[in-house]
C-alpha positions in Angstrom: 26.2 6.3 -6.7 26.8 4.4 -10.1 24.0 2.6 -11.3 24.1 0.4 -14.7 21.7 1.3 -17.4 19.6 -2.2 -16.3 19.6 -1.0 -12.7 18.2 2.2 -13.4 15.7 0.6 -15.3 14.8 -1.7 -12.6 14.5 1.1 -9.9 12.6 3.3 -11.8 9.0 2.0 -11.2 10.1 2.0 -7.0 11.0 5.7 -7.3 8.0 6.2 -9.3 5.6 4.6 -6.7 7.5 6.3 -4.0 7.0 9.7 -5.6 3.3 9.1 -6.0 2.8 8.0 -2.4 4.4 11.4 -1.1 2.2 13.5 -3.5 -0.6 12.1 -1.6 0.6 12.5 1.5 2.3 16.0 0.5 -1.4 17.3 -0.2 -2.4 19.5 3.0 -5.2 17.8 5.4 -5.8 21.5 6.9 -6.1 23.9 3.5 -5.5 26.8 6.1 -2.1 25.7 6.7 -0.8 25.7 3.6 1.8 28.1 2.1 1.2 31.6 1.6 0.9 32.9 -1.7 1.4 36.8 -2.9 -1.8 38.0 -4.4 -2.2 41.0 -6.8 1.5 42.5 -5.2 0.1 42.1 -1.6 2.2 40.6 1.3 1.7 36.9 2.0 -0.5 37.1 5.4 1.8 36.5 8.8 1.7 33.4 10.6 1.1 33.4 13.9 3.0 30.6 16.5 -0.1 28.1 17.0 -0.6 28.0 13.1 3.3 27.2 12.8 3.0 24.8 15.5 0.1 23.5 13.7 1.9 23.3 10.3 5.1 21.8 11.8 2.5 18.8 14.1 1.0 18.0 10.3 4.5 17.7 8.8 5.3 15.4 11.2 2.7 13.6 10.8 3.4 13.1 7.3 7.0 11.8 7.8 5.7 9.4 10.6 2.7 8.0 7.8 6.0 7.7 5.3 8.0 5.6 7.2 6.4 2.1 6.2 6.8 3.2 2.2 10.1 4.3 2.9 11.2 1.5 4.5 9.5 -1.0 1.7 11.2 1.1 -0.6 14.8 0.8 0.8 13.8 -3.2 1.0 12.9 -3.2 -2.7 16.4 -1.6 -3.5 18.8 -3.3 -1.6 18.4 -6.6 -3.6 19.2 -4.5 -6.6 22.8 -2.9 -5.8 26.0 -4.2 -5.8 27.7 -4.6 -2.1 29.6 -1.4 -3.1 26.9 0.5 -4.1 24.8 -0.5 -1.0 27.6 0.8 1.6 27.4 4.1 -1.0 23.4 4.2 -0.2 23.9 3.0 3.4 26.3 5.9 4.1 24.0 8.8 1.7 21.3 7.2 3.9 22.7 8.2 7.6 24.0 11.5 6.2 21.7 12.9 4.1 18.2 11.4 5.4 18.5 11.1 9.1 18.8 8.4 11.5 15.5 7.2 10.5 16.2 6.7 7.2 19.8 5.0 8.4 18.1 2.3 10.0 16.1 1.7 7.3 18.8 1.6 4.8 20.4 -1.4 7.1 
């Protein structure tokens, strides 16, 4: 999508925010579920099923705590884009984010 100069300007601090909010929710609640890391040339340790489970519950969970951010976000942008540009971001919303984040681009 083509923004103007002013438009990225004025976006900028609601991406910032954004970003912010998803480091803090990007930071692992359970440190044992974290991603393995090679130590000292040795194989990253094998995961067994209920730790994936586990992992993919807590991920969940952090989409699910997003939604209200992402869907003040998308409220904070809307205002700013042109009727083109917001079919553009409706559109990259459905295809590239989910259905979730479709309905919240409407």
């Amino acid at each position: 999508m083509k923004l103007t100069d002013e438009q990225r300007g004025e976006l900028k601090p609601i991406e910032d925010d954004f970003a912010n909010t998803c480091q803090q929710y990007q930071k692992p609640t359970n440190p044992g579920l974290t991603p393995p890391r090679r130590r000292f040339g040795r194989r990253a340790q094998r995961r067994t099923t209920a730790q994936i489970k586990a992992a993919r519950q807590q991920l969940q969970q952090v989409w699910a705590g997003l939604r209200p951010y992402r869907v003040t976000a998308v409220n904070q942008i809307k205002p700013l884009l042109t009727p083109d540009q917001l079919a553009d971001f409706r559109r990259s919303a459905k295809t590239n984010g989910g259905e979730n984040h479709g309905q919240e681009a409407q």
